[in-house]
C-alpha positions, 0 to 999 in steps of 0.5 A: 514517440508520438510527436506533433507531426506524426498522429498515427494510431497508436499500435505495435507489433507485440502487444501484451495480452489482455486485462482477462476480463471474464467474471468466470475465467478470472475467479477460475484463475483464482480458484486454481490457487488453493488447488495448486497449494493442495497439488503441491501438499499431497506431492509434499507429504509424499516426499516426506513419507520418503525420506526428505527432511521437512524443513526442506519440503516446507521451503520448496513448497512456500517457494512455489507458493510464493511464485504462483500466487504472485505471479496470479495477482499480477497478471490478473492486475484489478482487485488480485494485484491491490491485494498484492499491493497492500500486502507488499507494505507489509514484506518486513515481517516476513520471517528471512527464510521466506524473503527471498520468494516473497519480499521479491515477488510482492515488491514487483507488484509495487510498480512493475506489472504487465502492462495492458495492449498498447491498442486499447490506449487511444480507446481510453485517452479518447473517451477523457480527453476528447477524440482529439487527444493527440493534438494535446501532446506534442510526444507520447511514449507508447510504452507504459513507465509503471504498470499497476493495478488498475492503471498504468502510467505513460511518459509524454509531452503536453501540449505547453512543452511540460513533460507529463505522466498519463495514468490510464486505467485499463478498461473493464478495471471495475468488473475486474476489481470486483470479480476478484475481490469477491474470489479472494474473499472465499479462497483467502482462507486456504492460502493464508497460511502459506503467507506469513505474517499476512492476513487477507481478509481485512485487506479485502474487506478493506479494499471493498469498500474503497473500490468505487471511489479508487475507480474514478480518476476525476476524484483523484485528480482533485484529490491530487489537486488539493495537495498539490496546493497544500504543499507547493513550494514546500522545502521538503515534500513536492506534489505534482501538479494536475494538468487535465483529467477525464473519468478513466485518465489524469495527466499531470507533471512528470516527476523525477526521482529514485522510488522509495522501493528502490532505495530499499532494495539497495539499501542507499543509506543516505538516500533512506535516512533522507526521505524517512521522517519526511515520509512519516511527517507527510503521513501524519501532518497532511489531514492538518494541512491538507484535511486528506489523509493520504491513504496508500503508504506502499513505497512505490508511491514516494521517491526522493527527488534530484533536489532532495525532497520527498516526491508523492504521486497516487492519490487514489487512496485517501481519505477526507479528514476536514478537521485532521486526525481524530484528537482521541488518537493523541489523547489515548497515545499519551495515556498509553505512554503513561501507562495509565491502563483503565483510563485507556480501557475506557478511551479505547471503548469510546471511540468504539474500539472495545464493544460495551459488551467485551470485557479486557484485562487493562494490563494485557491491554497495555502489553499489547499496545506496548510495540505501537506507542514504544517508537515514541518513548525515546528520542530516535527509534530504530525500526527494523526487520527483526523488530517488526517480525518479532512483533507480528510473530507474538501477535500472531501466535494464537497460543499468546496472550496477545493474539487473545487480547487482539480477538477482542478488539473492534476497527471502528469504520472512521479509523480504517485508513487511519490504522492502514496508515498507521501500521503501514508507515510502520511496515516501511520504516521497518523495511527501510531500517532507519532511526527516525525521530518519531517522539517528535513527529507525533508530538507535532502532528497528533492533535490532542497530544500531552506526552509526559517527559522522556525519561533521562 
């Protein structure tokens, strides 16, 4: 620990290696990806040719996959690992042949990547804090809590005696995040296939377009800022409040509590049935109150506190909503409740989700809409692993009438992050295996809602 009397630099006998931070050697690193999977193809087909089953095949060479793939996104961080990250919301629908190697390796990329060197620390702290930034803290663990994408997070002491999280993004993150995600958009192609019920392509573009705003830390500590407020002595969701910030650091309150992904992955019961309508309630009910749309459902992001609330930290991930959810999102929920199909057609292409030149069928329309509006025809709803594989695996299948109707619809640029959030909060309360009283939470949260009664 680094205390008031002891201002040394700050320096260790190991450090990590470093954020790779050449253009070329990370899109070489990438590059090898597709490479490798073709590597392990052809060795694969050999083994077929000489005699092994081909279920057996498939499964080692999805397991390696999984291994190189991931282990690349983390080591690289930038962009690679806020690919993996996205994707981890989404390990439910992986089919449970395929859990082991892939729901482990895309949870770590939550929160537990390879930190960057200890020696680079003081560079940044100085260049947001001041030259002095030591004098601001009284102890400062040089060893990072959580490392993650383009930033890690340091336990401290500030100077008043609060105890403190330090994120410090790591130097060059920009031309990292960048450089990969202009990789990965080439290369998503060749690897997709060996990812179930995972597609990168509009991860990337997605991430593309939020890479400037998730890179400066001054527009998250105000975004933090602004939550924090909303919510302060909230009986059910806690934000930690910001305490100082700079262009590449936010120092705010340390907050205690179990992460959400490790609820999970020890399936604590009391603790999920706990925090999961609050989470679902904090997703849908912050544009409300806030006029921010939290934007990264993952659930490294959510802990349960010691005093039972829901915490939320990271906030670079959000969107400005001043007049709160768009009203057509309740409306166009109720027709669909309602089973009203043309009516639906014509408020989808509204809003711009069908282009005035795409024709639909109503009723496959409706069929396909069906698995997102069927958690509010009940009173609790039960979101599963099976129920979300089974409906990623009929919108998937290019031989079904749902991947057809799917083709023809439009993502209109001010929904992006809400359908993120949307099917993302879904994803998690499908890992999270829990009822939740989702009826009422829309109910309560979407503006412009009219359900019709639940059927007795």
């Amino acid at each position: 620990m680094l205390g008031a009397d002891r201002r040394e630099e700050i320096t260790v006998a190991e450090d990590p290696p470093p954020l790779p931070l050449s253009g070329a050697g990370r899109a070489l690193r990438l590059a090898r990806l597709p490479l490798g999977v073709a590597g392990r193809a052809a060795v694969g087909l050999g083994r077929r040719m000489g005699g092994a089953s081909g279920e057996s095949v498939t499964a080692e060479l999805r397991q390696r996959t999984a291994e190189e793939v991931f282990a690349a996104l983390g080591e690289l961080k930038g962009g690679a690992m806020k690919v993996g990250q996205a994707l981890s919301v989404f390990e439910a629908a992986v089919p449970d042949e395929m859990a082991g190697p892939y729901r482990e390796a895309l949870t770590r990329l939550q929160d537990q990547a390879p930190p960057m060197r200890h020696s680079q620390l003081g560079d940044v702290l100085a260049e947001s804090l001041g030259e002095h930034w030591r004098e601001r803290f009284r102890e400062f663990d040089e060893d990072a809590a959580a490392a993650a994408s383009i930033g890690q997070v340091h336990r401290a002491v500030w100077e008043d005696g609060t105890t403190v999280a330090v994120k410090v993004q790591y130097p060059g993150a920009g031309v990292a995040l960048e450089s990969d995600l202009r990789q990965l958009g080439r290369i998503s192609r060749m690897i997709g296939p060996l990812l179930p019920g995972m597609d990168l392509s509009p991860v990337i573009t997605e991430l593309q377009e939020r890479m400037v705003e998730e890179l400066d830390y001054r527009r998250e500590a105000w975004s933090q800022d602004a939550f924090a407020e909303a919510y302060a002595d909230d009986p059910d969701v806690v934000v930690p409040r910001v305490l100082a910030s700079g262009p590449r650091v936010v120092v705010s309150e340390w907050l205690d509590g179990v992460p959400l992904n490790q609820l999970i992955r020890e399936q604590d019961r009391a603790g999920l049935d706990r925090v999961a309508e609050r989470y679902i309630s904090f997703l849908l009910g912050a544009p409300s109150r806030v006029g921010l749309l939290h934007a990264d459902p993952h659930p490294g992001n959510f802990r349960l506190t010691p005093d039972g609330r829901l915490g939320v930290v990271d906030f670079g991930a959000v969107d400005r909503l001043p007049e709160g959810l768009p009203v057509p999102m309740g409306r166009l929920l109720a027709v669909a409740l309602r089973e009203e199909a043309d009516t639906l057609v014509d408020g989808l292409r509204d809003e711009g989700f069908i282009r005035d030149a795409v024709d639909i069928d109503p009723v496959e329309l409706l069929a396909f809409l069906e698995p997102f509006v069927a958690p509010c025809r009940v009173d609790r709803f039960s979101f599963t692993r099976d129920w979300l594989r089974s409906v990623t695996s009929e919108i998937n299948d290019p031989r079904g009438t749902a991947f057809q109707v799917s083709l023809r619809l439009n993502l209109p640029p001010q929904y992006l992050l809400i359908h993120r959030v949307w099917l993302g909060g879904t994803a998690v309360l499908a890992q999270m295996g829990v009822d939740v009283a989702t009826r009422a939470v829309v109910d309560r949260y979407l503006p412009g809602i009219d359900l019709p009664p639940l059927a007795r």
